[in-house]
C-alpha atoms as a printed R data frame, in Angstrom:
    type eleno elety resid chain resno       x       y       z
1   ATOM     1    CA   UNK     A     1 -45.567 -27.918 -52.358
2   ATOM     2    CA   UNK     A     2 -44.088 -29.209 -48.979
3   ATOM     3    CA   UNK     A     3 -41.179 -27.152 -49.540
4   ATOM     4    CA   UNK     A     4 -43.821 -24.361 -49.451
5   ATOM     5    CA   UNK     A     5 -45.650 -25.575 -46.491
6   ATOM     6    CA   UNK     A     6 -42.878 -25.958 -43.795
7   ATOM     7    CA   UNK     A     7 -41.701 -22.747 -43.978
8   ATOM     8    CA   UNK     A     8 -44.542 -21.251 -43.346
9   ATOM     9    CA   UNK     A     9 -45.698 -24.211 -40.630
10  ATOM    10    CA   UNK     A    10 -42.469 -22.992 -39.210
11  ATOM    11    CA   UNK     A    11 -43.323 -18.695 -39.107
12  ATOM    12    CA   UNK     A    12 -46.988 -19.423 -37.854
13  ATOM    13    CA   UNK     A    13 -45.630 -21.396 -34.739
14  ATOM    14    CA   UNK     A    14 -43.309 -18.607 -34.551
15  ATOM    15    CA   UNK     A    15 -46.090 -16.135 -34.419
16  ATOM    16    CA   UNK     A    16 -48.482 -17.880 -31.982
17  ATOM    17    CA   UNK     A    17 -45.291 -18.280 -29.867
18  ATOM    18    CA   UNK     A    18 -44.773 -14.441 -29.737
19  ATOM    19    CA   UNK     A    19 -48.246 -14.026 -28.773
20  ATOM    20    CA   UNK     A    20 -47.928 -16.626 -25.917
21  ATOM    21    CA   UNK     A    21 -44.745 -14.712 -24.715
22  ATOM    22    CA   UNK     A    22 -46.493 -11.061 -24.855
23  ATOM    23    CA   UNK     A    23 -49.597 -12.117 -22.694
24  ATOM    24    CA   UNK     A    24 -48.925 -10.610 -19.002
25  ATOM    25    CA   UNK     A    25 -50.052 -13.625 -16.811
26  ATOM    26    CA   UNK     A    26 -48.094 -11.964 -13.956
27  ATOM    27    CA   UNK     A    27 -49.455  -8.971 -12.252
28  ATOM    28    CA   UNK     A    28 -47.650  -5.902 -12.816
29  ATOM    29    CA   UNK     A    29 -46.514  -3.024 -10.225
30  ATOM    30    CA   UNK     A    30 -47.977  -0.097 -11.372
31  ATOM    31    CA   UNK     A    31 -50.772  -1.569 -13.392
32  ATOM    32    CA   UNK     A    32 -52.430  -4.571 -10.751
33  ATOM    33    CA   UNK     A    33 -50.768  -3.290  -7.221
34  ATOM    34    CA   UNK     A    34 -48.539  -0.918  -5.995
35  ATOM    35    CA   UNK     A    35 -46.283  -0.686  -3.146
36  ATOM    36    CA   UNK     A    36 -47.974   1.080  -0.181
37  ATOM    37    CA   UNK     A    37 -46.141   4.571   0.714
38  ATOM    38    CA   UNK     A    38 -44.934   2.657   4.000
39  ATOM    39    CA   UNK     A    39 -45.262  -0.568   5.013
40  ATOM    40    CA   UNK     A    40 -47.884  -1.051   7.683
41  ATOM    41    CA   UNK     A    41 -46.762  -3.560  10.680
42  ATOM    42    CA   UNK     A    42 -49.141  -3.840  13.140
43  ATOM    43    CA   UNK     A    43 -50.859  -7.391  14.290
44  ATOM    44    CA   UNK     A    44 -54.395  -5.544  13.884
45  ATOM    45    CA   UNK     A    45 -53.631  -6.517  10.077
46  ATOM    46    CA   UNK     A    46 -54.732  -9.476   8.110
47  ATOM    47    CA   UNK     A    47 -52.361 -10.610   5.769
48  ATOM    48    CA   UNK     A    48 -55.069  -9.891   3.035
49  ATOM    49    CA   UNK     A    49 -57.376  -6.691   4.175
50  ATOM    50    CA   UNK     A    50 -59.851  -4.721   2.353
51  ATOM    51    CA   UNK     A    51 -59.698  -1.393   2.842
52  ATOM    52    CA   UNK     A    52 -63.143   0.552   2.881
53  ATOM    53    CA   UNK     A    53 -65.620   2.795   4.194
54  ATOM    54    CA   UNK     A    54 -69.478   2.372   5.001
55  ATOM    55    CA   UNK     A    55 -69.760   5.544   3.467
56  ATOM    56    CA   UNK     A    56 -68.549   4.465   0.075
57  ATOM    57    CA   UNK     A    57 -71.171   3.034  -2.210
58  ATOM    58    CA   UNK     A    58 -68.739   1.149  -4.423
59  ATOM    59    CA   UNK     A    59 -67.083  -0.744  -1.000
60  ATOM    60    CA   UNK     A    60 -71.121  -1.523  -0.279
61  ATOM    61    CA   UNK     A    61 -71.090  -3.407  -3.632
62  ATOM    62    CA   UNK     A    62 -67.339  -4.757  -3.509
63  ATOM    63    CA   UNK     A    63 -69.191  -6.829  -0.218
64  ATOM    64    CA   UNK     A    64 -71.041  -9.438  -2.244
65  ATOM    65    CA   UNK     A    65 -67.547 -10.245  -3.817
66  ATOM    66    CA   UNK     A    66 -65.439 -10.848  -1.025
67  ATOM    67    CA   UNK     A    67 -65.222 -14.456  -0.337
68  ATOM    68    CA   UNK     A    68 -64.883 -15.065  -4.063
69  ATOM    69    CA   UNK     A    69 -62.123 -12.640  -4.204
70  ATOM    70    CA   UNK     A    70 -60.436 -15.033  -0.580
71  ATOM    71    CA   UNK     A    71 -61.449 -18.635  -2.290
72  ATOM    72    CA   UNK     A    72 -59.266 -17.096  -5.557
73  ATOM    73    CA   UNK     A    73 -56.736 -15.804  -2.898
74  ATOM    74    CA   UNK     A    74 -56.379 -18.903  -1.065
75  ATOM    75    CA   UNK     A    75 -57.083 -17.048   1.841
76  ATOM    76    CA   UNK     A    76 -59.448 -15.297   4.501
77  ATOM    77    CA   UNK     A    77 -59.979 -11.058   3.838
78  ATOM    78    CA   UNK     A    78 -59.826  -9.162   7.381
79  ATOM    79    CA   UNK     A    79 -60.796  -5.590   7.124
80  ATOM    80    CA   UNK     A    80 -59.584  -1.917   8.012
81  ATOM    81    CA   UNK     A    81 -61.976   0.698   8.080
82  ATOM    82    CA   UNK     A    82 -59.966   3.994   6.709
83  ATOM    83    CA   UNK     A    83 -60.625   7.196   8.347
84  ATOM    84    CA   UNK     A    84 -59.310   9.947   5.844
85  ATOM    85    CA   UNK     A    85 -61.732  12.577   6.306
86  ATOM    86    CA   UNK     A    86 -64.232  13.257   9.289
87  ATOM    87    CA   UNK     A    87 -67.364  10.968   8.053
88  ATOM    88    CA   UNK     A    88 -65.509   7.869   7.259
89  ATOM    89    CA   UNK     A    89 -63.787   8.435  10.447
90  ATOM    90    CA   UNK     A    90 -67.534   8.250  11.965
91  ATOM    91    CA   UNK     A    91 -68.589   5.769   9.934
92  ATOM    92    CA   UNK     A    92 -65.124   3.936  11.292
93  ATOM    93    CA   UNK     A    93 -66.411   4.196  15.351
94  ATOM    94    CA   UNK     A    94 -69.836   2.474  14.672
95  ATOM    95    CA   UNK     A    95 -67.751   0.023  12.691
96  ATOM    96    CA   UNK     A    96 -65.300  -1.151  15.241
97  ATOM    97    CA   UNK     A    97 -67.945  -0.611  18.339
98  ATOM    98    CA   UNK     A    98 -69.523  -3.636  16.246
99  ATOM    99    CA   UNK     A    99 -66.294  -5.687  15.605
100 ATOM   100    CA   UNK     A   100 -64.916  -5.079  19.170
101 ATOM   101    CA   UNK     A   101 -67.957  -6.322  21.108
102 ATOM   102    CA   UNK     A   102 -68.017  -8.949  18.601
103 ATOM   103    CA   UNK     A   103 -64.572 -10.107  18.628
104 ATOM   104    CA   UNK     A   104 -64.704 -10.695  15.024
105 ATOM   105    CA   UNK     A   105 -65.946  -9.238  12.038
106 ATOM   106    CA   UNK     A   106 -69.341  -8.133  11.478
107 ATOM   107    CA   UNK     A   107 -71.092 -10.883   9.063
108 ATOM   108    CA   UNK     A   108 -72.515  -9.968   5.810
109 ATOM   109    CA   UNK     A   109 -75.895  -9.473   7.145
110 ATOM   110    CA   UNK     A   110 -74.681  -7.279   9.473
111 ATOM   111    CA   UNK     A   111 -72.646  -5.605   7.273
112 ATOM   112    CA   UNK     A   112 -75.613  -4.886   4.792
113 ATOM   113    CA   UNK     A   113 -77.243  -3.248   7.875
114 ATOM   114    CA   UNK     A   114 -74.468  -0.591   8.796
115 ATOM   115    CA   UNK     A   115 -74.075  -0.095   4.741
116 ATOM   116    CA   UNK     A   116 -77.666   0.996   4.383
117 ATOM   117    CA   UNK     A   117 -77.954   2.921   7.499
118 ATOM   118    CA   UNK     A   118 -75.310   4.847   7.010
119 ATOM   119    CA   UNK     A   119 -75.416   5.394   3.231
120 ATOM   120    CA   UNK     A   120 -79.588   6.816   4.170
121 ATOM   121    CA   UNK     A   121 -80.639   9.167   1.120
122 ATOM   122    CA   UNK     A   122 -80.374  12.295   1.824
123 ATOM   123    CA   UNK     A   123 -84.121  13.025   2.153
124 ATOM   124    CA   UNK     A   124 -83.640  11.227   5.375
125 ATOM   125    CA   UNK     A   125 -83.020  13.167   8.485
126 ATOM   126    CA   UNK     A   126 -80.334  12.639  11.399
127 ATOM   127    CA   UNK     A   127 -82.623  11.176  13.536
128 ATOM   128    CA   UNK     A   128 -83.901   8.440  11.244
129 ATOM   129    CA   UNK     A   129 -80.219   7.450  10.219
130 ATOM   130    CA   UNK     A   130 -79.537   7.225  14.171
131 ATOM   131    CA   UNK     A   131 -82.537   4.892  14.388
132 ATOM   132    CA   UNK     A   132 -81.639   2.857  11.572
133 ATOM   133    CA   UNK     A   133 -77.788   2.693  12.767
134 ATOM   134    CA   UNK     A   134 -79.521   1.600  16.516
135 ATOM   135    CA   UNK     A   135 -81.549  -1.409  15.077
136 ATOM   136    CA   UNK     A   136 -78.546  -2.490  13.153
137 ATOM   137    CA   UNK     A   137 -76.970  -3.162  16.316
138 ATOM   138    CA   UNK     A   138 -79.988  -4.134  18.741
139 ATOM   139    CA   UNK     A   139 -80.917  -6.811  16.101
140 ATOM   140    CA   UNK     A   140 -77.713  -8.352  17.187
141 ATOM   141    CA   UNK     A   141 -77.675  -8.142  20.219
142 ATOM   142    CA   UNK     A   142 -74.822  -5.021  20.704
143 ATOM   143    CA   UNK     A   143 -74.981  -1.616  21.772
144 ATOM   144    CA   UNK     A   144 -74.143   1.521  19.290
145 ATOM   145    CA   UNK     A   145 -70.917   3.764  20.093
146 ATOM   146    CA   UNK     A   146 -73.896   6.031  21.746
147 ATOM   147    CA   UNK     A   147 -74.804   3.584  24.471
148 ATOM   148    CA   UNK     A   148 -71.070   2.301  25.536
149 ATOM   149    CA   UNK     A   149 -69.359   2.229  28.726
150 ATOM   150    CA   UNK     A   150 -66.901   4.187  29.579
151 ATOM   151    CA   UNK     A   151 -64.310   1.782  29.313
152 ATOM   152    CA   UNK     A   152 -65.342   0.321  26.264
153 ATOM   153    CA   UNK     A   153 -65.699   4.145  24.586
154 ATOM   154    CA   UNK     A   154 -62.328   4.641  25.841
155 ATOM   155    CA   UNK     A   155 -60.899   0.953  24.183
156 ATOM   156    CA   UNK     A   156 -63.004   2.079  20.953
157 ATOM   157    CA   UNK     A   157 -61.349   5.483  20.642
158 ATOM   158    CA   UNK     A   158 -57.784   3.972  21.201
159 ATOM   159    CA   UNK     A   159 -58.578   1.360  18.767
160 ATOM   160    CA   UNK     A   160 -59.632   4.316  15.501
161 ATOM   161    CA   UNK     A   161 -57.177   6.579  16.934
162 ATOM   162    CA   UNK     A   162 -54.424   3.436  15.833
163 ATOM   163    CA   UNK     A   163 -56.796   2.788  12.325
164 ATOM   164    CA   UNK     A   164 -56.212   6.359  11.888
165 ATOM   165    CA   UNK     A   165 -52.688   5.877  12.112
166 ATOM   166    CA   UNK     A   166 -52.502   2.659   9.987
167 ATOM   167    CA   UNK     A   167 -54.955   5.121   7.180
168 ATOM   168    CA   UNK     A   168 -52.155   7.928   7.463
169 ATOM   169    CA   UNK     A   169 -49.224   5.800   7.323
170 ATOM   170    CA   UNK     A   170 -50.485   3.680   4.158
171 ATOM   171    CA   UNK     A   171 -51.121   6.673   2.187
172 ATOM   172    CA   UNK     A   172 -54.562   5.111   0.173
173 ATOM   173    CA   UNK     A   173 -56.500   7.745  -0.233
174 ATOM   174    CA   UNK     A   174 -59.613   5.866  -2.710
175 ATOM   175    CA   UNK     A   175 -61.609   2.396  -1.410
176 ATOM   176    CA   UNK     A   176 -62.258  -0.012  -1.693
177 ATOM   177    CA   UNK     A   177 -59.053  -1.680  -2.271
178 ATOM   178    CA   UNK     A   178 -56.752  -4.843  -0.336
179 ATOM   179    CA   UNK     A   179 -53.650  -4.261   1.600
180 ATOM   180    CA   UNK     A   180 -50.961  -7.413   1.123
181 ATOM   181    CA   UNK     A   181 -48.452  -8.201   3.914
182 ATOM   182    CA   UNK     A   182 -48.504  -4.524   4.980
183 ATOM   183    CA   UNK     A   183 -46.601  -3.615   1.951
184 ATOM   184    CA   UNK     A   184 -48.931  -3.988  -1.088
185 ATOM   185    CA   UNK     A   185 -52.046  -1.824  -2.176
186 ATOM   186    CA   UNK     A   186 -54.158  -4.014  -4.569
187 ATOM   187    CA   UNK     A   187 -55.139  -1.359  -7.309
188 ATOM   188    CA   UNK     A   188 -58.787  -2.226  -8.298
189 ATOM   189    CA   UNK     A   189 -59.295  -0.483 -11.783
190 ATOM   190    CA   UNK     A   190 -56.406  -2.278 -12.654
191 ATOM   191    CA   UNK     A   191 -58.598  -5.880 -13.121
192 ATOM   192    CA   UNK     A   192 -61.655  -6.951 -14.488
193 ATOM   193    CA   UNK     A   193 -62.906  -9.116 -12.715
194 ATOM   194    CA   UNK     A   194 -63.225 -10.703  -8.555
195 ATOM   195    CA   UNK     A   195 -61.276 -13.514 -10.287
196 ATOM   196    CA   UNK     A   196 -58.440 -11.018 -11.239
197 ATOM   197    CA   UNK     A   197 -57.966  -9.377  -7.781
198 ATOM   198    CA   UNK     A   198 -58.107 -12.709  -5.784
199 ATOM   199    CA   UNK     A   199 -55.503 -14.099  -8.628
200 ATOM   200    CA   UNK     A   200 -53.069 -10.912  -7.949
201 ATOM   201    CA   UNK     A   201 -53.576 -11.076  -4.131
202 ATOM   202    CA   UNK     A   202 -52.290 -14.875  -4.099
203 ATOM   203    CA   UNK     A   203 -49.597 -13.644  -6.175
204 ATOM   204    CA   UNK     A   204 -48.300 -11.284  -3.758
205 ATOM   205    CA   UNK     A   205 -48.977 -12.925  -0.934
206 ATOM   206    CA   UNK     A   206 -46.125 -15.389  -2.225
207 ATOM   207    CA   UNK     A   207 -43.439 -12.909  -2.722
């Protein structure tokens, strides 16, 4: 009977060590990120940035999951507002009129505010989206795009005229998803979970 028994101790090892091997721990290029269509180098960049839109109602949901998806990274998530067609390129000056009078990114409060303003049902009209956009930003303490100075309209429209660039340049035409070191484009449907993504952003942020 042993004679019997080792042998085939010996093939079932065998097979559970096949399996072991076959599992992809490693994220794969083409499947969890992709190399961006040129590399972005501008100091605007965090090493890890999500790429979105307020006008995107998946990015509005991808919020809640962003500092699980930087504790899994090992590191903090900056953010580029794209601009590849004319209302995310809106969206993108009521965005940065917030972060540059902040001098930091918008909080998730905040956030949740400009989200729901500008994502209004359509049953709303202009004027009450304006309103809603207006006490987003009066209830902290900021002034919308509307109300500027000149200067600071001029330093806003520099400052999406160089996001617009960055959005051409990088070729990512679907949000949200992560850009890695300028060179990587984190591809979303490619993981199941927040725990996935931050996992394949720490990966590339090592190579």
């Amino acid at each position: 009977m042993k004679l019997h028994i080792k042998p085939l101790l010996i093939a079932f090892s065998g097979a559970l060590f096949l399996i072991a091997c076959s599992e992809q721990t490693i994220p794969q290029e083409g499947e969890q990120y992709a190399q961006l269509a040129e590399q972005l180098n501008d100091k605007s960049l965090a090493p890890v940035s999500e790429v979105f839109s307020l006008t995107c109602g998946h990015c509005r949901n991808m919020e809640h999951f962003l500092e699980q998806i930087g504790d899994q990274a090992g590191s903090a998530i900056g953010k580029m507002h794209i601009t590849f067609n004319s209302s995310a390129h809106d969206a993108a000056m009521l965005y940065y009129a917030a972060e540059m009078q902040l001098g930091e990114m918008p909080n998730s409060a905040f956030m949740d505010q400009l989200f729901a303003a500008v994502q209004m049902g359509k049953d709303k009209s202009e004027a009450e989206k304006q309103q809603a956009i207006e006490r987003a930003f009066s209830a902290h303490n900021l002034l919308s795009p509307a109300h500027l100075s000149e200067q600071q309209t001029a330093d806003l429209v520099n400052k999406v005229a160089n996001i617009e660039r960055l959005s051409t340049q990088s070729g990512i035409n679907a949000v949200p998803t992560f850009i890695v070191n300028g060179r990587y484009q984190i591809m979303v449907s490619g993981h199941k979970d927040p725990k996935q993504i931050g996992n394949t952003i720490r990966y590339l942020l090592s190579k």
